[in-house]
C-alpha positions as CSV (number, residue, x, y, z in Angstrom):
1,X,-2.9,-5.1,-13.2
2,X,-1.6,-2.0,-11.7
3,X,0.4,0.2,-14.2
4,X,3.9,1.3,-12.3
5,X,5.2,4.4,-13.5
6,X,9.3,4.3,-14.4
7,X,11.0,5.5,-11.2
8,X,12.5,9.3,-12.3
9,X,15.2,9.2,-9.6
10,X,17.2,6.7,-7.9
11,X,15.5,7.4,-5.0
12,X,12.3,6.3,-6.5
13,X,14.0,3.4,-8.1
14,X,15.3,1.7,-5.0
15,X,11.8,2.0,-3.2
16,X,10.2,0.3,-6.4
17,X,12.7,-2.6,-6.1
18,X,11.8,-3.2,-2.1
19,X,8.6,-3.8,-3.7
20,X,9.4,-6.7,-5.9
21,X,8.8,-10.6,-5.7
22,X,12.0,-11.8,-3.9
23,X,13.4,-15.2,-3.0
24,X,12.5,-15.1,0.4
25,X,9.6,-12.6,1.4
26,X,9.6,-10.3,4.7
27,X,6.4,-10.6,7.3
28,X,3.7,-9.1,5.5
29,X,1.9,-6.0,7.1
30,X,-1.7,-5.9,8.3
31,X,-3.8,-2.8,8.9
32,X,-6.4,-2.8,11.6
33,X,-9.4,-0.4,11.0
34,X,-12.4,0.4,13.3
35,X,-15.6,1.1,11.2
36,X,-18.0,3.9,12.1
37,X,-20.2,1.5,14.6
38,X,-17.9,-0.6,17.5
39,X,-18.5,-2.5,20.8
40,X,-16.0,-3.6,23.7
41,X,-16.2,-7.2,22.7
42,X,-15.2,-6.5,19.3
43,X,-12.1,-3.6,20.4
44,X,-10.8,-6.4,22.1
45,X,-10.7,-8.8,19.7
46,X,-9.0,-6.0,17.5
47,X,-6.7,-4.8,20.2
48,X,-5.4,-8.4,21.3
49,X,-5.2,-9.7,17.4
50,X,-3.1,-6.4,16.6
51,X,-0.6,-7.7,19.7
52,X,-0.1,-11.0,18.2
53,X,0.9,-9.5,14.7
54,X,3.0,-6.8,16.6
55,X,5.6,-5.2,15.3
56,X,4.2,-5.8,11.5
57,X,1.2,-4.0,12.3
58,X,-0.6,-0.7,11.8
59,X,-3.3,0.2,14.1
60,X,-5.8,3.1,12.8
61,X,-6.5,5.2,15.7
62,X,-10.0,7.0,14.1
63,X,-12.9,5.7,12.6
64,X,-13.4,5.0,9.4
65,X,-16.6,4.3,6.8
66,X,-16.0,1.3,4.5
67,X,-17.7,-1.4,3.6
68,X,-15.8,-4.2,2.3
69,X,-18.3,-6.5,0.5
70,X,-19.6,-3.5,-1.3
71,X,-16.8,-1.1,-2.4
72,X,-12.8,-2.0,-1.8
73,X,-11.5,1.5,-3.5
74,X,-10.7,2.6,0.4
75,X,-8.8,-0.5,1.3
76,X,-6.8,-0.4,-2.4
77,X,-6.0,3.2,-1.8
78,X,-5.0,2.0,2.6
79,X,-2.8,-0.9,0.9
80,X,-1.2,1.4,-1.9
81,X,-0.2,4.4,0.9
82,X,1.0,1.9,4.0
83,X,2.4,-1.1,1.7
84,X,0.0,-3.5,3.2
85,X,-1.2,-6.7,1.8
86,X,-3.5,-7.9,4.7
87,X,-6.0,-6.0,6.7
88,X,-8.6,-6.7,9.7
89,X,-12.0,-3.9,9.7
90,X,-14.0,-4.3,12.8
91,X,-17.8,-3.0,12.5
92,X,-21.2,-3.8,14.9
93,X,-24.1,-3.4,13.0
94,X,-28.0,-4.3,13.9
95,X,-27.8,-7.2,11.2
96,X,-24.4,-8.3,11.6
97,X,-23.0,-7.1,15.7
98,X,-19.5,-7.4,16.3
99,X,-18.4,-8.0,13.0
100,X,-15.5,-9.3,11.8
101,X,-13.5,-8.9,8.4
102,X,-10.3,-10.5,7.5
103,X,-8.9,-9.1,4.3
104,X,-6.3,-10.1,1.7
105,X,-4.4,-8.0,-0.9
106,X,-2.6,-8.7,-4.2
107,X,-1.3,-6.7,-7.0
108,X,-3.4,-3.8,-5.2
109,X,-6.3,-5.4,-5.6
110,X,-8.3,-7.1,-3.1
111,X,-7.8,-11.3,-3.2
112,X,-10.2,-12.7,-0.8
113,X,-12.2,-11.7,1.9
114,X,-13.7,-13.4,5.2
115,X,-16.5,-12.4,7.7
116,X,-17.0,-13.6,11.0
117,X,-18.9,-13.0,14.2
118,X,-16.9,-12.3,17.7
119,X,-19.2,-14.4,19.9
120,X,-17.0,-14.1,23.2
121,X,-13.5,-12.6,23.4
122,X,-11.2,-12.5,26.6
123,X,-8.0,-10.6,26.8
124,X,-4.4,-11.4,27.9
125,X,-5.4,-9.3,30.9
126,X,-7.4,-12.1,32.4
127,X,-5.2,-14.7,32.6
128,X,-3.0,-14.0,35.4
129,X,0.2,-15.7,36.9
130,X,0.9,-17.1,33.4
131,X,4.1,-16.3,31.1
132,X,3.3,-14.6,28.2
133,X,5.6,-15.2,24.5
134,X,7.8,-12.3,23.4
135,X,6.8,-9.9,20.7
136,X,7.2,-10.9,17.3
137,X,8.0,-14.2,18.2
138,X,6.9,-17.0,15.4
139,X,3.7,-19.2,16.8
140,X,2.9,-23.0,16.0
141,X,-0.6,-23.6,14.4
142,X,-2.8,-26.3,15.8
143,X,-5.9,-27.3,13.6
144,X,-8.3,-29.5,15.5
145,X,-11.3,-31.0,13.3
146,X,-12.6,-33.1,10.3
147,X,-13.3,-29.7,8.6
148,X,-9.4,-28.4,8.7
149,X,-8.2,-31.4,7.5
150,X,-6.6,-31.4,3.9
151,X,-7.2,-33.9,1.1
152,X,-3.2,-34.8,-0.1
153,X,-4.1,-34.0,-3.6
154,X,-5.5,-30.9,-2.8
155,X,-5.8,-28.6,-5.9
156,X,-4.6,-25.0,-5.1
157,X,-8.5,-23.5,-5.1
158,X,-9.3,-26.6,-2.7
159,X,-6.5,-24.7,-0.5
160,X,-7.7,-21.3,-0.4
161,X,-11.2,-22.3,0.4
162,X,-12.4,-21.8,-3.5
163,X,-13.7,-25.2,-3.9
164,X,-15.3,-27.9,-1.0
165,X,-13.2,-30.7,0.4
166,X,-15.0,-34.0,1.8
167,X,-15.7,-32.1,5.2
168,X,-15.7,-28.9,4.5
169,X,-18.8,-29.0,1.6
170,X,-18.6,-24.9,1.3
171,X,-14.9,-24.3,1.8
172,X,-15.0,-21.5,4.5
173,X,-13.0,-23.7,7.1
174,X,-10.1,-23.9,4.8
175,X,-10.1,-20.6,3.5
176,X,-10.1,-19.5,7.6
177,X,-7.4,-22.1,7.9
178,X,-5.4,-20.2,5.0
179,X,-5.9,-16.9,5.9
180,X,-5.3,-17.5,9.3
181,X,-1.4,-19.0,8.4
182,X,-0.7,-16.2,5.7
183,X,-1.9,-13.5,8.5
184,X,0.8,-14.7,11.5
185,X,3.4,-16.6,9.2
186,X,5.9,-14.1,9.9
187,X,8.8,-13.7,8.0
188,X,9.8,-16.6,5.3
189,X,12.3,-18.2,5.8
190,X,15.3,-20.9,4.4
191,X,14.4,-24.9,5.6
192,X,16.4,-25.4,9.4
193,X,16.6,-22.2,10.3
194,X,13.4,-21.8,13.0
195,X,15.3,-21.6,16.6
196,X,13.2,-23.9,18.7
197,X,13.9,-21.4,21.7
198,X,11.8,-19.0,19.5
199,X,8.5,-21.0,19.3
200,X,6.8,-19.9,22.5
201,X,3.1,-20.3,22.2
202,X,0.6,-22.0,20.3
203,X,-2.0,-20.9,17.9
204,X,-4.9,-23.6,18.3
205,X,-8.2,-23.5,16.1
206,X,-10.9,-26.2,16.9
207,X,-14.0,-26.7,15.1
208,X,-17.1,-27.1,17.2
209,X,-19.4,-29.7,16.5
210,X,-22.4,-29.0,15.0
211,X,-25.9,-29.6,16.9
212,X,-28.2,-32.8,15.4
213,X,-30.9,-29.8,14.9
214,X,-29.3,-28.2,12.5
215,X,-28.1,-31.1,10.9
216,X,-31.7,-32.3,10.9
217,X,-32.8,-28.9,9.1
218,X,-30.0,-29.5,6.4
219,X,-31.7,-32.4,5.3
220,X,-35.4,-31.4,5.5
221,X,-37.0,-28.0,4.3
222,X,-38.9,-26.4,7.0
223,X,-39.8,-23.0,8.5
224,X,-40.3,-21.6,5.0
225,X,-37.1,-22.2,3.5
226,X,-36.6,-24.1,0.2
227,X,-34.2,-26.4,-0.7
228,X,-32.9,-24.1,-3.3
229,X,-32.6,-21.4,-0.4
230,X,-30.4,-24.1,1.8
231,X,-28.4,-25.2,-1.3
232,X,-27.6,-21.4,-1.3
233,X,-26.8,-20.8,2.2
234,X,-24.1,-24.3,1.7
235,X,-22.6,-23.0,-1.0
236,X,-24.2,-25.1,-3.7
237,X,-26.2,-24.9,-7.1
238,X,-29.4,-27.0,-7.1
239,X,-27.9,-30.2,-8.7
240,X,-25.6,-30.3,-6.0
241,X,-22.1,-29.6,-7.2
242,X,-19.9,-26.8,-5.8
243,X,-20.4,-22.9,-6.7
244,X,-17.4,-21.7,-8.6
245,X,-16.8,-18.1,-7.3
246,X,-15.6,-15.1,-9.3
247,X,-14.4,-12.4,-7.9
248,X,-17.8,-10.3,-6.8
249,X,-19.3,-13.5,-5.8
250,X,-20.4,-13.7,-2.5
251,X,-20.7,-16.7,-0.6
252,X,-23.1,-17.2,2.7
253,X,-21.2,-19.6,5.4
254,X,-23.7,-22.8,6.7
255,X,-25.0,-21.2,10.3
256,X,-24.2,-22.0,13.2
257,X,-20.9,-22.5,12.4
258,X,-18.4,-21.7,15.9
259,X,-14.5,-22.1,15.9
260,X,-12.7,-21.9,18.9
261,X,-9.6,-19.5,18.9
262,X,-7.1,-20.0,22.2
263,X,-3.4,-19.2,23.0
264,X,-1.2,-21.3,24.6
265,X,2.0,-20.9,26.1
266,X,4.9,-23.7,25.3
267,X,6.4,-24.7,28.7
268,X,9.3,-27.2,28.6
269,X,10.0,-29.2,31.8
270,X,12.7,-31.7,32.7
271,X,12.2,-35.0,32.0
272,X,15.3,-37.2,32.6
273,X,16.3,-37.4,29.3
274,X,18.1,-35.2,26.7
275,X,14.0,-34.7,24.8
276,X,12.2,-32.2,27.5
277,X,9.0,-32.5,28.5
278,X,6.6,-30.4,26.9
279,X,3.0,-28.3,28.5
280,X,1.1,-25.9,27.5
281,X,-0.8,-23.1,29.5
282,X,-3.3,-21.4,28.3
283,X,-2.2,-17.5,28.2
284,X,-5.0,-15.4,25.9
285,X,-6.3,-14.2,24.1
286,X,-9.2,-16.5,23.6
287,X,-11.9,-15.4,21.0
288,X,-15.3,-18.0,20.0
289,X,-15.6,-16.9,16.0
290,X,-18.9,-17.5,13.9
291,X,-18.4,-17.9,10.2
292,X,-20.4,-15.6,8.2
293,X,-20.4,-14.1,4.4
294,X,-17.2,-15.0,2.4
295,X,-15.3,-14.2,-0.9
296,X,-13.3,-16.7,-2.1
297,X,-10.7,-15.5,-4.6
298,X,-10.7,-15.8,-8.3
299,X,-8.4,-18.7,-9.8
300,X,-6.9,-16.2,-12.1
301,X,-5.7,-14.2,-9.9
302,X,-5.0,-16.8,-7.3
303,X,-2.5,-18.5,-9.7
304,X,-1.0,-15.1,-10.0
305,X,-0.3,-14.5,-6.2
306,X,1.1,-17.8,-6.0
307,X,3.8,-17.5,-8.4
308,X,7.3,-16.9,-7.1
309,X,10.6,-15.8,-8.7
310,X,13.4,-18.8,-9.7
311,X,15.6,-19.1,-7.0
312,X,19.2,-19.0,-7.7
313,X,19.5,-23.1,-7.9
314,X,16.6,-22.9,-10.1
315,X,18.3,-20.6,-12.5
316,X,21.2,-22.9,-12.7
317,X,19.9,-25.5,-14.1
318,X,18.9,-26.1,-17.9
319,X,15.8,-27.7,-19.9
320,X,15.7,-31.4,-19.2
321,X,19.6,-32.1,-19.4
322,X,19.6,-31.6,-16.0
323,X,21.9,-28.6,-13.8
324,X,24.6,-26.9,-15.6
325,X,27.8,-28.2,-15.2
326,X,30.4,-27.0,-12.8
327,X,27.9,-23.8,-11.7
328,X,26.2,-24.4,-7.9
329,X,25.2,-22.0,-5.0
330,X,26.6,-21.6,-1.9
331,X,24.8,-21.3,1.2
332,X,25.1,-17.7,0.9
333,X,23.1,-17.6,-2.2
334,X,26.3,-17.2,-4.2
335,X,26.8,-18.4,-7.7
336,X,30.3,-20.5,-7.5
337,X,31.7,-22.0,-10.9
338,X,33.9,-23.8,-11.4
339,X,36.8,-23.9,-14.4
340,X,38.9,-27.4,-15.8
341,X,42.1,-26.5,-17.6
342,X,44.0,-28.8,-19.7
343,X,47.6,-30.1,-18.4
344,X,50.2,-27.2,-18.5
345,X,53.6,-27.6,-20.1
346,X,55.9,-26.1,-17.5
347,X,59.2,-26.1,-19.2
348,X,59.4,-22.8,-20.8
349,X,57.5,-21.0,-17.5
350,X,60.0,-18.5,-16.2
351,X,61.5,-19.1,-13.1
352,X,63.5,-17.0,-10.4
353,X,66.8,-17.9,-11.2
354,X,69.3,-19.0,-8.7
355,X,73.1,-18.9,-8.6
356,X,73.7,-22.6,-8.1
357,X,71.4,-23.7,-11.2
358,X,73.0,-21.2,-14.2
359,X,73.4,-22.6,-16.9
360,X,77.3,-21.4,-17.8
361,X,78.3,-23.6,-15.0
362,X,76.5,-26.4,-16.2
363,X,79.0,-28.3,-18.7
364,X,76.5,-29.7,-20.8
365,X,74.5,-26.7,-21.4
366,X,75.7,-24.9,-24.7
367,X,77.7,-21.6,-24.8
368,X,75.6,-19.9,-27.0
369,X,73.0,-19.6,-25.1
370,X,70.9,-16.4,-24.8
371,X,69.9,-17.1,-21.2
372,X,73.4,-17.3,-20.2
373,X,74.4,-13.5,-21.7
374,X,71.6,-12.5,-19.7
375,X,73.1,-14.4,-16.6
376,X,76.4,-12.7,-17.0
377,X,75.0,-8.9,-17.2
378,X,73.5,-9.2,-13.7
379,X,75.3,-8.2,-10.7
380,X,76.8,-10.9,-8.6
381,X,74.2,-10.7,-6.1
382,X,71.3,-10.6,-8.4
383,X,71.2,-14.5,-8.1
384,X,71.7,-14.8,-4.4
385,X,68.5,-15.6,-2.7
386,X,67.1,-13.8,0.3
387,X,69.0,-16.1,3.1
388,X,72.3,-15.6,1.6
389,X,71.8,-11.8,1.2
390,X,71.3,-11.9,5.0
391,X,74.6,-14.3,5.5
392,X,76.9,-11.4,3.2
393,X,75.3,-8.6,5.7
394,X,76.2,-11.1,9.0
395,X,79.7,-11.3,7.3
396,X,80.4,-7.9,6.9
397,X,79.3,-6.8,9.3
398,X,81.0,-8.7,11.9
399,X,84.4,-7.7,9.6
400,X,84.0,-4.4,10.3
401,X,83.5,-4.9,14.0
402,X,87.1,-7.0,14.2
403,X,88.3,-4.2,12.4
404,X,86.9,-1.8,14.8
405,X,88.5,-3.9,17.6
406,X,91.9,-4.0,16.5
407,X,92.5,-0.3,15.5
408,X,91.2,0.0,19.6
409,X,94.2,-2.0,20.6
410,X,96.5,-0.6,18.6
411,X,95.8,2.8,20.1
412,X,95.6,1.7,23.8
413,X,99.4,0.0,23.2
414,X,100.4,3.1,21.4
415,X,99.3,4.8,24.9
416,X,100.6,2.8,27.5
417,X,104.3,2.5,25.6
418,X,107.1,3.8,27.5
419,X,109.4,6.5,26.0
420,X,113.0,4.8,25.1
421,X,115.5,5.8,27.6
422,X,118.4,8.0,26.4
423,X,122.0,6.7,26.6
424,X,125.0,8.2,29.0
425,X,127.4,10.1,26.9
């Protein structure tokens, strides 16, 4: 394990803690790198694989010299400065041309590694007239073959390609097969919440079938090789049973080994009923892979990367009593709990007090009472709700008004009153 220093700064501190194992992990990113020795059939398998990743990609413009199966300190040190976990190295060499390298990173360290052959590769560019799915847009995987398929008690090494399944005696299919979905799984997410609008094309992987010559030479040694040699090249130790890898072991695919790599677009049509009806069109890329030299990873460290952090339901509950009680989580996430009280006695809670309900003017309420001296010291008001506050205001104020009106007409009579008229002496 990686020794993490203790952040000095808060700065520090919060970019340690987007680092850390969380419920529901973002789309990992993957690093492309060209090697020191390329070709056009293999820049286009790195160009078109880097658009199906996009936007969690990182695309080294220069060359660079690294060889993965012999020294990873360049990749650790790529991973550590870019906060990558997954990587792609494109090399062409006289042994190996148009080489292939899918890479896998935990804890810093490289996990697993798997090498392959681009025997043909075609680009989006030729395929014409065809719609092709938004960036960053989720695909649907589509395993075709005996050698994909896996066995329902599967162990977790069985998974990753560490040990052989029933069709696939060396394990490279499934550890392509696992690679493949941890390399354009996108973002995690919580069960029912994949828009169907979103799933626009189709990841399909086929296995070819393999020729009746080279099954023939699995079963016969000829040409110089001996059966230890083939027991090698499978995968196996000379009883028979299954190498178990470590983490510098090396591990030579069977030859001749060709999986078929295509795009499809989802197209849905109407049908005449509510369920549409559903095509697919090819769109690219399109890329025939050989399976070459292989790391599995180590089960240690396997187990490791596996392990995820207690959700907050999982937290919740307690030993083997079952969940705690009254304390569940919301859709949100949040923790809600909830609190039982025992019945109340009401009698002595404090009240607002209102005029018609004093006790003075109750007859059989005693005289002594220290409410009622309390009662008596308030204004005459004090008891008076809100409605009959309002009905005094109305009142009054509709007094002064008459008031208003008849010192009016007593001044307009005062006015219009004739002067008496004087007698004749």
């Amino acid at each position: 394990m990686i020794r993490v220093a203790k952040p000095k700064n808060a700065r520090s501190k919060r970019a340690l803690d987007k680092r850390q194992a969380r419920e529901f992990e973002a789309a990992k990113t993957a690093v492309f790198v060209k090697g020191p020795h390329s070709s056009a059939r293999l820049n286009i398998a790195l160009t078109e694989l880097n658009l199906l990743k996009k936007p969690d990609s990182i695309a080294f413009n220069n060359k660079n010299e690294a060889l993965p199966f012999e020294d990873t300190s360049s990749f650790e040190f790529w991973s550590a400065k870019n906060d990558a976990s997954l990587f792609m190295f494109g090399n062409s060499q006289k042994k190996r041309p148009d080489n292939l390298t899918w890479i896998r990173m935990f804890d810093g360290q490289v996990l697993d590694m798997l090498e392959m052959g681009v025997v043909d590769a075609k680009s989006i560019n030729d395929f014409k007239g065809v719609a092709r799915p938004g960036v960053g847009m989720r695909p649907l995987f589509h395993f075709s073959g005996p050698q994909f398929t896996t066995p329902t008690d599967a162990t977790t090494s069985m998974i990753a390609g560490a040990e052989a399944t029933e069709h696939d005696p060396t394990g490279a299919y499934q550890q392509f097969k696992n690679v493949l979905l941890d390399f354009y799984r996108g973002e995690e997410l919580k069960t029912n919440q994949i828009a169907l609008s979103g799933l626009q094309h189709v990841i399909c992987v086929t296995a070819a079938p393999t020729s009746e010559s080279n099954a023939k030479t699995s079963t016969t040694t000829s040409g110089g090789d001996t059966l230890a040699d083939l027991y090698k090249a499978a995968g196996l130790t000379p009883n028979g049973t299954v190498m178990t890898p470590s983490t510098s072991a090396v591990v030579t695919s069977p030859a001749n080994t060709l999986i078929h790599f295509r795009v499809y677009t989802v197209q849905l049509l109407a049908s005449g009923s509510k369920t549409p009806r559903v095509e697919l069109q090819e769109c690219g890329p399109s890329f025939d892979f050989q399976l070459r030299r292989r790391r599995p990873a180590s089960i240690d460290m396997l187990n490791q990367a596996l392990r995820r952090p207690k959700t907050q339901a999982e937290k919740n509950r307690q030993g083997k009593e079952g969940a705690k009680k009254n304390v569940e989580t919301d859709d949100m996430g949040d923790t809600v709990g909830r609190i039982h009280l025992g019945k109340q006695d009401l009698s002595g809670l404090q009240t607002r007090k209102m005029k018609g309900l004093k006790k003075h003017l109750d007859p059989t309420a005693s005289s002594d009472d220290e409410d009622d001296d309390d009662d008596e010291s308030e204004p005459a008001f004090s008891g008076s709700d809100d409605e009959e506050l309002e009905m005094d205001d109305m009142t009054m104020h509709s007094n002064d008004e008459d008031d208003d009106d008849i010192d009016d007409d007593e001044d307009e009579e005062e006015e219009h009153q004739t002067p008496p008229k004087k007698r004749r002496s």
